[in-house]
C-alpha positions as CSV (number, residue, x, y, z in Angstrom):
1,X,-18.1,-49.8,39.2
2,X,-15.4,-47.9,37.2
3,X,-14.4,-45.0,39.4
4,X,-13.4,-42.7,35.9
5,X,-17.3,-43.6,34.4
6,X,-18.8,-42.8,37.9
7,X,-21.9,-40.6,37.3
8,X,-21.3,-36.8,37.7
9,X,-17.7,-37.1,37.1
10,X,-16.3,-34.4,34.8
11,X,-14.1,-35.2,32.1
12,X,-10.4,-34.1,32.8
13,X,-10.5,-31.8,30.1
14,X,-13.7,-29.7,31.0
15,X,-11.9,-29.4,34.7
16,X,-9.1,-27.9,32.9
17,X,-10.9,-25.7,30.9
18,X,-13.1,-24.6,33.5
19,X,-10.2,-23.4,35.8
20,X,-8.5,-21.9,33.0
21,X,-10.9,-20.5,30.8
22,X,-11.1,-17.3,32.9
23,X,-7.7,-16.5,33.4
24,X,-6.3,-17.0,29.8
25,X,-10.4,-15.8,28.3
26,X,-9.0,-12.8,29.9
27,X,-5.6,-12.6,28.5
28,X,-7.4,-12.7,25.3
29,X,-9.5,-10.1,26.1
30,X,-7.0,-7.6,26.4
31,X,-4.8,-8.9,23.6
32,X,-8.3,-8.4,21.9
33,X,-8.6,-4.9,23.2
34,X,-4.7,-3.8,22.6
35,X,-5.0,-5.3,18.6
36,X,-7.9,-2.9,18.3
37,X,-6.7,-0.1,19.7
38,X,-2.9,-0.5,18.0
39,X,-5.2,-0.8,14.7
40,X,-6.7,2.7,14.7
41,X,-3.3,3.8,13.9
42,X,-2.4,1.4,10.7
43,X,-2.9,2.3,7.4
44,X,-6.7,1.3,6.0
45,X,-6.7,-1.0,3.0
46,X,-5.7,0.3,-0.4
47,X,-8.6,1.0,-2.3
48,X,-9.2,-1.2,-5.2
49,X,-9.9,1.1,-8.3
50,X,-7.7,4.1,-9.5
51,X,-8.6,6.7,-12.2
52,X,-6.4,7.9,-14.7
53,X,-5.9,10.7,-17.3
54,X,-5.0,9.7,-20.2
55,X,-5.2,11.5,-23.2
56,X,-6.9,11.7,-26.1
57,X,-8.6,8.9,-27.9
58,X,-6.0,8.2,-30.9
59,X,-3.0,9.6,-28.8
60,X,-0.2,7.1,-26.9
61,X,-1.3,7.9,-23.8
62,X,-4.3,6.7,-24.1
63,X,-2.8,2.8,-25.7
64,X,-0.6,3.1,-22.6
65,X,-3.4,3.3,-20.0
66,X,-4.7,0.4,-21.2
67,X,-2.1,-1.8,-21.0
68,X,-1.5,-0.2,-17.5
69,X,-5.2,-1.3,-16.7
70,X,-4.4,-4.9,-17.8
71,X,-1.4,-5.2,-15.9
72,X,-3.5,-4.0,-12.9
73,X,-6.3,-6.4,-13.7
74,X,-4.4,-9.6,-12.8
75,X,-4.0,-8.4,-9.1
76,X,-7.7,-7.2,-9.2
77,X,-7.2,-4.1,-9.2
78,X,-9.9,-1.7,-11.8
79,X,-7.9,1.3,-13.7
80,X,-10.5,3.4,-14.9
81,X,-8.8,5.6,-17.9
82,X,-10.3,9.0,-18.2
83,X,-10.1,10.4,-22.0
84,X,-8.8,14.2,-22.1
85,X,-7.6,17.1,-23.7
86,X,-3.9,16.5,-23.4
87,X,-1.2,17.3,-20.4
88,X,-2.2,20.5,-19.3
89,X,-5.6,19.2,-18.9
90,X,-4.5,15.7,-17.0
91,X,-2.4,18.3,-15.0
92,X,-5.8,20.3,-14.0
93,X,-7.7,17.3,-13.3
94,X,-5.0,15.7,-10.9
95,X,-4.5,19.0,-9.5
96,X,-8.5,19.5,-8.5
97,X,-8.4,15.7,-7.3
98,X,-10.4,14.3,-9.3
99,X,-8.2,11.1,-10.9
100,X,-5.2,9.3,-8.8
101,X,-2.7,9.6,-11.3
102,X,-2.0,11.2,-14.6
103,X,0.3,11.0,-17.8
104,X,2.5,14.0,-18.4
105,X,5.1,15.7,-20.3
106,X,7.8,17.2,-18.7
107,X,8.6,21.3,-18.5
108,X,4.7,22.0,-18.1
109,X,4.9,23.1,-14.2
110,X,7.0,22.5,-11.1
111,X,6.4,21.0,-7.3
112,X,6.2,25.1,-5.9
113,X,3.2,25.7,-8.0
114,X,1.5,21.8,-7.1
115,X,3.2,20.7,-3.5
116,X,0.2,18.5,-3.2
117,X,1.7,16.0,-7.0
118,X,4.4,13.6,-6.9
119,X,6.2,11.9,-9.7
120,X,6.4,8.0,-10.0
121,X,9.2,8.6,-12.8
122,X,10.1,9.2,-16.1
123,X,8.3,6.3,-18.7
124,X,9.8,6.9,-22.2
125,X,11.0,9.9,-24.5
126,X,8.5,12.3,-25.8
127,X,9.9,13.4,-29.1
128,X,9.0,17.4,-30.3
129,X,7.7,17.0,-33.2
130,X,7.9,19.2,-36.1
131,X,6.8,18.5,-39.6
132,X,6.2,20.7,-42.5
133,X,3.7,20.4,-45.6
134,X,5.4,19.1,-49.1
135,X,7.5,22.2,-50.5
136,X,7.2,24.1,-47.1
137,X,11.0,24.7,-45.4
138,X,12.5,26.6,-42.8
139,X,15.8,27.0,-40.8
140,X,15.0,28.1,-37.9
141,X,12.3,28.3,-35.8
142,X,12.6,32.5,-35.5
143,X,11.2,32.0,-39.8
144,X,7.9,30.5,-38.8
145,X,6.3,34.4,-37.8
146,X,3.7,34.3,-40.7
147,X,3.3,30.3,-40.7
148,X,0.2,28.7,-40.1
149,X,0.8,26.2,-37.0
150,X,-1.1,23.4,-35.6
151,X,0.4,23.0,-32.2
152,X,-2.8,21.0,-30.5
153,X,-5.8,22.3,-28.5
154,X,-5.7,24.4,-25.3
155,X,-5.3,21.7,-23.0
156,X,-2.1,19.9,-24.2
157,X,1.5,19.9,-24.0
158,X,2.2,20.1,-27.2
159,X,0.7,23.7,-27.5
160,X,3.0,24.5,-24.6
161,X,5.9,23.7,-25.7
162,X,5.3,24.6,-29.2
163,X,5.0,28.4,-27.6
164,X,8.1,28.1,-25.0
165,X,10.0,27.2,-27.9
166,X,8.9,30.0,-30.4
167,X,8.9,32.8,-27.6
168,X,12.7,31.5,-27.3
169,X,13.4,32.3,-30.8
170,X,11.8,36.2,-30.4
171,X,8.0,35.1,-31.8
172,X,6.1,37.1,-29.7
173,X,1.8,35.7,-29.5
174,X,0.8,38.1,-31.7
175,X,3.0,36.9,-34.5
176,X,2.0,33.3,-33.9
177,X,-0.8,31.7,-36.2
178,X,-1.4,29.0,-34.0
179,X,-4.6,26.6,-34.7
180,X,-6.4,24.5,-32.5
181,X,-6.7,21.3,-34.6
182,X,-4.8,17.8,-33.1
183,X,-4.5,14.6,-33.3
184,X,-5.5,13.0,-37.2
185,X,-7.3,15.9,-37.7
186,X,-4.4,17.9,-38.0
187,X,-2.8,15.6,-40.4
188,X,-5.3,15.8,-42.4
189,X,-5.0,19.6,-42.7
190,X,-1.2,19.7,-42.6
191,X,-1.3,17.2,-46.0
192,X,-4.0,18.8,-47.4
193,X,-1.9,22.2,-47.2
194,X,-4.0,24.1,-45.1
195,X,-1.5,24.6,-42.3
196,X,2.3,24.6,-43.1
197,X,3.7,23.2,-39.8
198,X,2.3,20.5,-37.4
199,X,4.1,20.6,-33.6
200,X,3.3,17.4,-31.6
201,X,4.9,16.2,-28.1
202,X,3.5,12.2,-28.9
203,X,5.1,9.0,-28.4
204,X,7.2,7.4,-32.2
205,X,4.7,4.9,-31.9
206,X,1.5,7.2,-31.7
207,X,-0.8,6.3,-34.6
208,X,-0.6,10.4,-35.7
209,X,3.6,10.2,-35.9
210,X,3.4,6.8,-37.8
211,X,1.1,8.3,-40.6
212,X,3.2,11.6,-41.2
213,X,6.2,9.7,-40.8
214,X,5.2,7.4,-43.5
215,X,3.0,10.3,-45.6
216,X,4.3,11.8,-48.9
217,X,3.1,15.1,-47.8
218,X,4.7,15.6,-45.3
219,X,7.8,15.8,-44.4
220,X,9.7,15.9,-40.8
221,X,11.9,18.8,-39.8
222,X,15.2,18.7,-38.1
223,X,17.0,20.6,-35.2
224,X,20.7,21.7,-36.0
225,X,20.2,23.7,-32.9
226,X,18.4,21.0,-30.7
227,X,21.9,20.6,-28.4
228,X,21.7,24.1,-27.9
229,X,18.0,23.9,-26.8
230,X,18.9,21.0,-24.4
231,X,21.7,22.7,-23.1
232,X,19.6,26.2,-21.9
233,X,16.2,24.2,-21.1
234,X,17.0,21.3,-18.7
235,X,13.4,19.8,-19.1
236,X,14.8,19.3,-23.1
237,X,16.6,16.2,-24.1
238,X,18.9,16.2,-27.9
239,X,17.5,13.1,-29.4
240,X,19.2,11.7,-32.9
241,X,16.8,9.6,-35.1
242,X,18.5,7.4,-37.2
243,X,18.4,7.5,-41.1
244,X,15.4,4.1,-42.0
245,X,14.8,3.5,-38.2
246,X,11.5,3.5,-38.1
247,X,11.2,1.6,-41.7
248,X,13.9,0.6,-43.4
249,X,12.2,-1.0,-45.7
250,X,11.2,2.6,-47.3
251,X,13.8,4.0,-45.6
252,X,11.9,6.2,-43.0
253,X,13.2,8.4,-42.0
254,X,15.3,9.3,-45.4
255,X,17.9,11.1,-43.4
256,X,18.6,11.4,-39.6
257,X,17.3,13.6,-37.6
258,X,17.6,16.1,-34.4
259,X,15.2,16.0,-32.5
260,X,14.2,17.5,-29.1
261,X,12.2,15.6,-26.4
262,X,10.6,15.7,-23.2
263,X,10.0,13.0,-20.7
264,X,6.5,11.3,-20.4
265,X,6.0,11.2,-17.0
266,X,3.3,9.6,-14.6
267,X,2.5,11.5,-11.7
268,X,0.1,11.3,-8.8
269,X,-1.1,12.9,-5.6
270,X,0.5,13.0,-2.8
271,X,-2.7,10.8,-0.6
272,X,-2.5,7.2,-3.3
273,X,-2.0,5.0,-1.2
274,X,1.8,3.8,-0.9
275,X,0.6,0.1,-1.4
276,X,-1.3,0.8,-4.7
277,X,2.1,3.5,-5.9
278,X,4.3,0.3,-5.6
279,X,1.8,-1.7,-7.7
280,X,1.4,1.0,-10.2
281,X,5.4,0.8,-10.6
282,X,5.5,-2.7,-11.4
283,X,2.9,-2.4,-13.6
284,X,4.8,0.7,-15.5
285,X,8.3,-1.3,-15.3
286,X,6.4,-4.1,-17.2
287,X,4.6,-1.7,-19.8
288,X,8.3,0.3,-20.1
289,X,10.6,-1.5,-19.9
290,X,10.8,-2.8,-23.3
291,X,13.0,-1.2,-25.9
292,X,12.4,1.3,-29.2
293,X,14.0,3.5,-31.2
294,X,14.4,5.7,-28.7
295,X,15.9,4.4,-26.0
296,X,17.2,0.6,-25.0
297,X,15.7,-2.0,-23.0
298,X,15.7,-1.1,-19.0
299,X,16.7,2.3,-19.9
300,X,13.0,3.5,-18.6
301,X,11.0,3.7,-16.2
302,X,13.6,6.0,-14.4
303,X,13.9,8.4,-11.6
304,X,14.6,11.6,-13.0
305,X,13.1,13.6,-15.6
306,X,10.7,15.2,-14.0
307,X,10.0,18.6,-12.3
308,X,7.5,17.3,-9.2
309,X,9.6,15.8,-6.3
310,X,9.8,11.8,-6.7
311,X,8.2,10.2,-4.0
312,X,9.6,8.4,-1.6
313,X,8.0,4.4,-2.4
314,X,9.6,5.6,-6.1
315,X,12.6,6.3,-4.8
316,X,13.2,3.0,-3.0
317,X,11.5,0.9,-6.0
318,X,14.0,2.5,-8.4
319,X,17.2,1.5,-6.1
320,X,15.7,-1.7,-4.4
321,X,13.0,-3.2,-6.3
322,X,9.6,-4.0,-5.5
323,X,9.1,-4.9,-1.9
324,X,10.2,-8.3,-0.6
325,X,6.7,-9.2,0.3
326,X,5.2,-8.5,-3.2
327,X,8.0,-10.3,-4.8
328,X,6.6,-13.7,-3.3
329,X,2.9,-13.3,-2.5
330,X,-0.2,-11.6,-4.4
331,X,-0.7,-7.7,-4.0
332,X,-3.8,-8.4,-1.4
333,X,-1.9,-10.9,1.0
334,X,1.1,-8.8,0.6
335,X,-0.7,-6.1,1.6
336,X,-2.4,-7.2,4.3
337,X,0.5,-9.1,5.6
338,X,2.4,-6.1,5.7
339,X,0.0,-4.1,7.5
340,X,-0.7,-6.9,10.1
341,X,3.3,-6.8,11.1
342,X,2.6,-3.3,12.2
343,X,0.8,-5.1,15.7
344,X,3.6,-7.4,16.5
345,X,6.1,-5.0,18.4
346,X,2.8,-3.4,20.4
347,X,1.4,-7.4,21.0
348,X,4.9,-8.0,21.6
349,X,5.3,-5.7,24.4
350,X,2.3,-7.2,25.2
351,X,2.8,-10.7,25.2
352,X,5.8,-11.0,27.1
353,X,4.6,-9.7,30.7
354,X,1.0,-11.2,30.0
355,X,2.9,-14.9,29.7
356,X,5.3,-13.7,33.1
357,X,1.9,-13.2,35.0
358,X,-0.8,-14.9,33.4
359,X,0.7,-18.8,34.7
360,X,0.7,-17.3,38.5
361,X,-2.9,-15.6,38.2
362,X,-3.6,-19.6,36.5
363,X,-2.7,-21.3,39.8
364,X,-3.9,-19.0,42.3
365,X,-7.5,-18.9,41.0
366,X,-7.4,-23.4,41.6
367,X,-5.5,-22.8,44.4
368,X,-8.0,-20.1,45.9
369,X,-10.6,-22.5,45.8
370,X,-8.0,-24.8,48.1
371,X,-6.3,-21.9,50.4
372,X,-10.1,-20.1,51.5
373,X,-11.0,-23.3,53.7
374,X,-8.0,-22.8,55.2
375,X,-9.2,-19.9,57.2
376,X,-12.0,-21.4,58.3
377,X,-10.0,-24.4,59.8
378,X,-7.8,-22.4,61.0
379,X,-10.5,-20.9,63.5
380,X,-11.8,-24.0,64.2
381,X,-7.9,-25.1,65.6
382,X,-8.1,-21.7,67.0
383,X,-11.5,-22.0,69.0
384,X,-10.5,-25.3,69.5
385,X,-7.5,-24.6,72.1
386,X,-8.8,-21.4,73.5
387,X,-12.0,-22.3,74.6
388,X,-12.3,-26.3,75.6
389,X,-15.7,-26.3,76.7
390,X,-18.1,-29.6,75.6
391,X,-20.3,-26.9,73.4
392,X,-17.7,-25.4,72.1
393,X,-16.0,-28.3,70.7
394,X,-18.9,-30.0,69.7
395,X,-19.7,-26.7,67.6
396,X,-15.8,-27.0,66.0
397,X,-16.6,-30.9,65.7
398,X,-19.4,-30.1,63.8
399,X,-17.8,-27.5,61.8
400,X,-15.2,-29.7,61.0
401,X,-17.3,-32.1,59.6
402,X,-19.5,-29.6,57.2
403,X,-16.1,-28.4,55.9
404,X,-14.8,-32.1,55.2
405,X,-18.3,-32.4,53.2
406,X,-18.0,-29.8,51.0
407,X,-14.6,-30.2,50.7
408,X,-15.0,-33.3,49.2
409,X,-17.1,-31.8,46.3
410,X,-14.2,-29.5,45.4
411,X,-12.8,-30.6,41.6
412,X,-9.4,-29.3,40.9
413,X,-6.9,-29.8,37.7
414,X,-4.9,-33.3,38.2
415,X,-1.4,-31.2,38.7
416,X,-3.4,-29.4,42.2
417,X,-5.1,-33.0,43.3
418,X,-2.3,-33.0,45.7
419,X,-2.6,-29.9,47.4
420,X,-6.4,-30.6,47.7
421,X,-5.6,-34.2,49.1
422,X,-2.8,-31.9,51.8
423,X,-6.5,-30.0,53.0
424,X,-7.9,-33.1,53.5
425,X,-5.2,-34.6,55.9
426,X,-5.3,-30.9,57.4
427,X,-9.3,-31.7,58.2
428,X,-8.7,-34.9,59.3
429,X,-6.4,-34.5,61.8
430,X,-7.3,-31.4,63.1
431,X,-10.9,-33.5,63.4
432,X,-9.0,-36.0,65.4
433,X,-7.4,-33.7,67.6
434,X,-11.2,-32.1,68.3
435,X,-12.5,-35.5,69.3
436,X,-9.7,-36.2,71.7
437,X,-10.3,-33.2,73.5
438,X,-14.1,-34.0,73.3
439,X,-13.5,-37.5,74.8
440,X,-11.3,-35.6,77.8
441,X,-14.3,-33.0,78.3
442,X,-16.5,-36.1,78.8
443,X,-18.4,-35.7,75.2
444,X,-19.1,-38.2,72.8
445,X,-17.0,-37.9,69.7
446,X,-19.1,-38.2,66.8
């Protein structure tokens, strides 16, 4: 018969496994165990929808949320874009924690009044701007005391700065006339004459700038003193728009202008999660990045421009790029890749003295199962040569031979078979040495 196919013989592999699958089961265990533990301290998962203000519904804001939601959309991602009032209203909403991130002008607050906002960076130029009904004119901005002003609603920058810039000229409140219409609404009223002066903090390509710009009643006012603005407001930029630039076709505008500007700005609270801030700024350098008649190509997103502190995943996008993990791999493996990476210098530290001891705790648990008949032939030998009496040795004869038995059961891995066979010999001559004695004593060895 074939000695490997003999019945109750187990395969080489299960031996193995069986000696083995203690030791190294616990190894795992406490790999297991550590992995858990070192996880409590990692960063959960970024979550995967966002809220944004945005603005209202016909402002630039609003256009750009959506293309910041379709950018988001191919890394699964949901931007959910929150219509409002304007920038002071975005600013009370991300304030009160109630979206993730907001647009926002510049010069409307500062980090000691919100410690708990960040900035991502400055996204484009925010022109100031002023037009002025068909035959209305001014010089300065100290001659608009008995004007009628549209400067937006309560909630927007544009009412903000409209009054920061008119209490710099000496208007006091009471000499403003400021009304509360925005948006096409208030081109409507400035070309149908019933206000004389329209302020508007927008984007050039806002669907309200491209219809004044290009309306016959209206006309767009310009800034000999904007450089002296910029130079005592730092949250002001001089801005020079170029005689036809934005048509040249009908020459729009007819002559170049000064403008003043502020600095669109995203910014969100200090708990978005760092993973989801570096995806937004991808996002933004893709929506951004392009040029206008504003400002080249590259020239935005940027760090400054803003009045909350940038944070720091801004700080290193803006001088390093995204992160090398992102550049290569989808958002969701990137992630989680660079979150797992966080366990290897604890499983590390780990790993090294489990491999020193776990080989040595391998063999001695076969080798146990070799070394414990040991003892009890060693007090066989022992009874053996101290006491040489027939019933005495025929007790360590007997002995002897119920150890050999069960010895024989015993199923080591191949690499200990020799040690095993080492026992054996051990048995068998000791067993030899019993029976001579046994012979001498006048016994019969069995």
């Amino acid at each position: 018969m074939n000695l490997k196919s003999r019945p109750g013989k187990k395969p080489l592999w299960l031996r193995a496994a069986k000696e083995s699958g203690l030791v190294f089961g616990l190894g795992i265990f406490v790999v297991a165990i550590a992995t858990w533990f070192t996880f409590q301290f990692i960063e959960p998962a970024p979550p995967r929808t966002l809220t944004i203000a945005s603005g209202s519904i016909d402002g630039a804001y609003r256009g750009f949320a959506i293309e910041l939601r379709e950018q988001l959309l191919e890394e699964d991602v949901e931007l959910n874009v929150i219509e409002t009032a304007g920038s002071v209203d975005n600013l009370e909403r991300l304030a009160t924690g109630s979206v993730d991130i907001a647009f926002m002008q510049s010069g409307l607050a500062g980090p000691e009044e919100y410690p708990q906002l960040e900035s991502l960076g400055a996204l484009y130029y925010e022109p100031v701007w002023i037009f002025t009904r068909q035959g209305f004119t001014f010089e300065r901005l100290a001659e608009l005391a008995s004007a009628r002003i549209s400067a937006g609603g309560v909630g927007s920058g544009s009412r903000i700065v409209a009054q920061r810039l008119l209490e710099s000229n000496g208007l006091s409140e009471s000499q403003m006339i400021l009304d509360g219409g925005s948006g096409m609404d208030a081109v409507r009223a400035l070309e149908a004459g019933q206000i004389d002066v329209l302020f508007s903090v927008a984007s050039v390509s806002a669907p309200m700038i491209d219809a004044l710009l290009k309306s016959d009643k209206a006309q767009l006012a310009t800034l000999a003193r904007a450089p002296a603005y910029a130079r005592r407001e730092p949250w002001l930029t001089h801005l020079t728009l170029p005689e036809g630039v934005v048509d040249l076709t009908r020459n729009v505008p007819p002559s170049t202008a000064d403008l003043l500007a502020v600095n669109a700005t995203l910014v969100a609270t200090v708990d978005l999660h760092p993973a989801l801030r570096d995806l937004l700024l991808q996002a933004v350098s893709a929506v951004f990045s392009k040029s206008s008649v504003l400002a080249s190509a590259e020239e935005f997103p940027r760090a400054i421009g803003s009045e909350f502190a940038l944070a720091s995943v801004a700080q290193r996008y803006y001088e390093f790029g995204p992160p090398f993990l992102q550049r290569y791999l989808p958002f969701w493996i990137a992630n989680l890749v660079d979150r797992l990476k966080l366990l290897a210098l604890p499983l590390l530290a780990l790993l090294i003295p489990l491999s020193r001891m776990l080989p040595p705790a391998y063999r001695w648990t076969v080798r146990k199962k070799i070394y414990r008949w040991y003892d009890q032939v060693q007090d066989c030998d022992q009874l053996s040569n101290s006491d040489t009496s027939l019933a005495n040795l025929q007790d360590c004869a007997a002995e002897l031979t119920r150890i050999e038995n069960e010895v024989r059961d015993i199923e080591v891995p191949l690499g200990y078979a020799h040690e095993l066979y080492v026992l054996r010999q051990h048995i068998e001559l000791l067993s030899a040495q019993v029976r001579q004695k046994l012979m001498a004593a006048g016994g019969v060895a069995g």
